[in-house]
N, C-alpha and C positions, 0 to 999 in steps of 0.2 A: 618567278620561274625562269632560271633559266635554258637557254637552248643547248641541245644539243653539238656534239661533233660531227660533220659532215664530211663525208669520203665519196669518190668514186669510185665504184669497180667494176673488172667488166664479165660481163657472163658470156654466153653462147649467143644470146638476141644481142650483146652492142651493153651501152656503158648502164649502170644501175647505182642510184643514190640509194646510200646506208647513212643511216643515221643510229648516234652511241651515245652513250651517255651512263652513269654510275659506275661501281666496283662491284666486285663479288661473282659470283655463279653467275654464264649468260642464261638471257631470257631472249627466245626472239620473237618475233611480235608479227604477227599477218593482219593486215588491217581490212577492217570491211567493208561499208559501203563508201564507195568514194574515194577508197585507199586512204593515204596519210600526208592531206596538204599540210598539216601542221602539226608542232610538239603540243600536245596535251596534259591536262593537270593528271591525267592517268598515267601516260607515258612517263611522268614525271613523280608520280609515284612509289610507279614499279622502281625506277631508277633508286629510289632513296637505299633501297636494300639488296639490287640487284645492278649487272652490266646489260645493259635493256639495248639491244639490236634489233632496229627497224628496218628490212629491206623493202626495197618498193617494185613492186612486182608489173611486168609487162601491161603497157596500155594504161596506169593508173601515175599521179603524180610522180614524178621524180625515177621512175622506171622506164626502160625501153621499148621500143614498138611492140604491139601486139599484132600488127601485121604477121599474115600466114599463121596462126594461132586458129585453127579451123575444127580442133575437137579438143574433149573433156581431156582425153589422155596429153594432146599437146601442153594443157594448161597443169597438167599434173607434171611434168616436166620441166615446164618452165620455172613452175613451184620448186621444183629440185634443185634447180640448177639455178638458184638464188640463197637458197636454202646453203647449200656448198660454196660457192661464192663469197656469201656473207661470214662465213665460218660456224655453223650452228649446229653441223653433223656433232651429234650428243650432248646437246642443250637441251634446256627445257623451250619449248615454244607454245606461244598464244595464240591463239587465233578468234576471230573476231567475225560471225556474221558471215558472209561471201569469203571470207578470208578463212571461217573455222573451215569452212568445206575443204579447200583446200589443206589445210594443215591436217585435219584427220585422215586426207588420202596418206599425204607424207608419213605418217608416223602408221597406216594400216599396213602400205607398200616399201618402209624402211624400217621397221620397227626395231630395230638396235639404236635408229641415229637421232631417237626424242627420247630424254630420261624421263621427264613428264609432261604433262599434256594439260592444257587448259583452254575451255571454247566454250565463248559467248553465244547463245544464241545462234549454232552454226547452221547453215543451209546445208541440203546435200541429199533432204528428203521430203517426201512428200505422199499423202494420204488422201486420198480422194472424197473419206468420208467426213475429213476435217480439214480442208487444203489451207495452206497458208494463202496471205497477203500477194496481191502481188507490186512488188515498190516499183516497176518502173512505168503500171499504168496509173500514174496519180496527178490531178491538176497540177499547174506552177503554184507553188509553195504547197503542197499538198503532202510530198515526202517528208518532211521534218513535222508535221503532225502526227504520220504514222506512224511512224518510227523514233519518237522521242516524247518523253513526257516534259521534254525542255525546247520547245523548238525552238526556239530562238538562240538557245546554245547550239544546238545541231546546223541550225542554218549559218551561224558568226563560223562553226570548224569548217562548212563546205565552200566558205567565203574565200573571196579573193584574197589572195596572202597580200599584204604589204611587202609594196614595190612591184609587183609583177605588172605586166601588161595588159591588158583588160583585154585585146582580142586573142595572145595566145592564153591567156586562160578560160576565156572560155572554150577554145578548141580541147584544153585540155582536161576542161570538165565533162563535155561532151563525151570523149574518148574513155575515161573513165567511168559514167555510165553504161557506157558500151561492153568494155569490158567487166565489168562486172556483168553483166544481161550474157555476156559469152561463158563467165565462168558457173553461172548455176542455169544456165538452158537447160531444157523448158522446165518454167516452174519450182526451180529448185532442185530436180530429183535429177540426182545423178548420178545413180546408182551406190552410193556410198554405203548403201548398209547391207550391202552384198563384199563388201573389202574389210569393215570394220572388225570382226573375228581376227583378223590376223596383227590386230592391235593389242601391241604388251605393255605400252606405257602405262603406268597410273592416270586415270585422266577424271579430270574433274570438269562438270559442265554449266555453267553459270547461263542463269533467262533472269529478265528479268519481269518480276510481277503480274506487270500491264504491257507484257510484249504483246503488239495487236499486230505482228507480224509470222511470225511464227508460235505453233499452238503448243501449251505446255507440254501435251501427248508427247511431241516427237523427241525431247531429250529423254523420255524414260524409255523410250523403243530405243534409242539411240545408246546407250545407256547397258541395255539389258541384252545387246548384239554384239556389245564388247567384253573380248574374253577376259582382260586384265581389270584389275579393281577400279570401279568408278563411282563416283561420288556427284549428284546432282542439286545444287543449292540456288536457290532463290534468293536473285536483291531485289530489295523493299523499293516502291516507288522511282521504279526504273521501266523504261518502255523495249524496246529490241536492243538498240544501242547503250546497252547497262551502262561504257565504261566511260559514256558523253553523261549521258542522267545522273550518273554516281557512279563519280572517277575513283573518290576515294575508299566507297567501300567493294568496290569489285577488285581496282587491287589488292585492299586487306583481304580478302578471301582468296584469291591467289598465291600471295605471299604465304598464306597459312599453309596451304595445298602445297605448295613445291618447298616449305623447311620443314612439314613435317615425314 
């Protein structure tokens, strides 16, 4: 596997790492718990058949401060204004977990500037009769149990990259919990399925199986509040984090989704 191409650009918050990699049609990619410390055999899937665009969004790796970031709408914002940055106004875009939440705002509240739509597992809502998980109260090592039917793979992606620092990283893992817990407060619900009708992309929504995070319910309510054609599919033996459990077949079902 090789790595990607890395760029800096800057947005409204200060400088933001993109990372690129294949040809063809862009894809952009919103990552989700933990952001994107590293290239992945998913990421690197997508790449085989697409231009795979990863920006890294405020407070999470390779992104800029999430200082003064104090509400939902800021965070929808800032989503924007990475979104335009990275060049992806009328791409297709991914979104992933904490990451799908935001990317469904994107594509409810610009719905010209996402051709299609694809989210793992996305946060954004929540039920009281069947509440989801919640991943930030869980003992040390206790999140890569819940949220992966591979922990050990999910705990090696939130690992310290080769070569970094050991004390700025963990600040900057730290910060990255943070801002994830900023961007689905409280609980996940974030009003999202009160925006979603104004959604025209085609959007397809991938769980997987044994998500013990998020309950199968909420992608068919999710699903049936969007006005544009969607499609809800199941990968086998995958926990929240499909595209860490089964890199390979969540991109083919992607792939499938945005050629056909």
């Amino acid at each position: 596997m090789t790595q990607p191409r890395e760029t800096t650009i800057d947005t409204p918050r200060g400088p933001m790492r993109v990372w690129k990699k294949g040809k063809g049609k862009r894809v952009g990619v919103f990552a989700g718990i933990g952001g994107q410390p590293k290239w992945t055999p998913f990421l690197d899937a997508l790449a085989a058949s697409r231009q795979v665009i990863v920006p890294s969004l405020p407070g999470f790796p390779g992104g800029p401060s999430a200082d003064g970031i104090d509400s939902h709408l800021d965070w929808i914002v800032a989503a924007r204004d990475a979104m335009v940055a990275a060049g992806l106004c009328g791409a297709d875009l991914v979104g992933a977990s904490v990451g799908g939440a935001l990317a469904a705002e994107l594509a409810s509240l610009w719905p010209d500037d996402v051709r299609r739509l694809a989210l793992i597992a996305p946060f954004g809502l929540f039920d009281e009769a069947e509440p989801m998980a919640d991943i930030f109260a869980q003992p040390p090592g206790g999140l890569a149990r819940l949220v992966s039917n591979k922990p050990e793979t999910f705990d090696a992606f939130l690992a310290m990259p080769e070569g970094a620092n050991k004390m700025d990283w963990d600040i900057t893992a730290l910060r990255a919990r943070v801002a994830a817990a900023s961007v689905i407060w409280p609980l996940g619900d974030t009003g999202l399925i009160t925006r979603v009708s104004r959604l025209k992309a085609q959007t397809l929504i991938l769980q997987g199986d044994q998500d013990r995070v998020v309950p199968a319910a909420y992608a068919k309510r999710l699903a049936k509040a969007i006005n544009g054609k969607t499609k809800v599919r199941t990968i086998k033996n995958a926990g929240h984090v499909a595209e860490c459990d089964q890199p390979a077949a969540t991109a083919k079902a992607i792939v499938a989704f945005l050629d056909a």
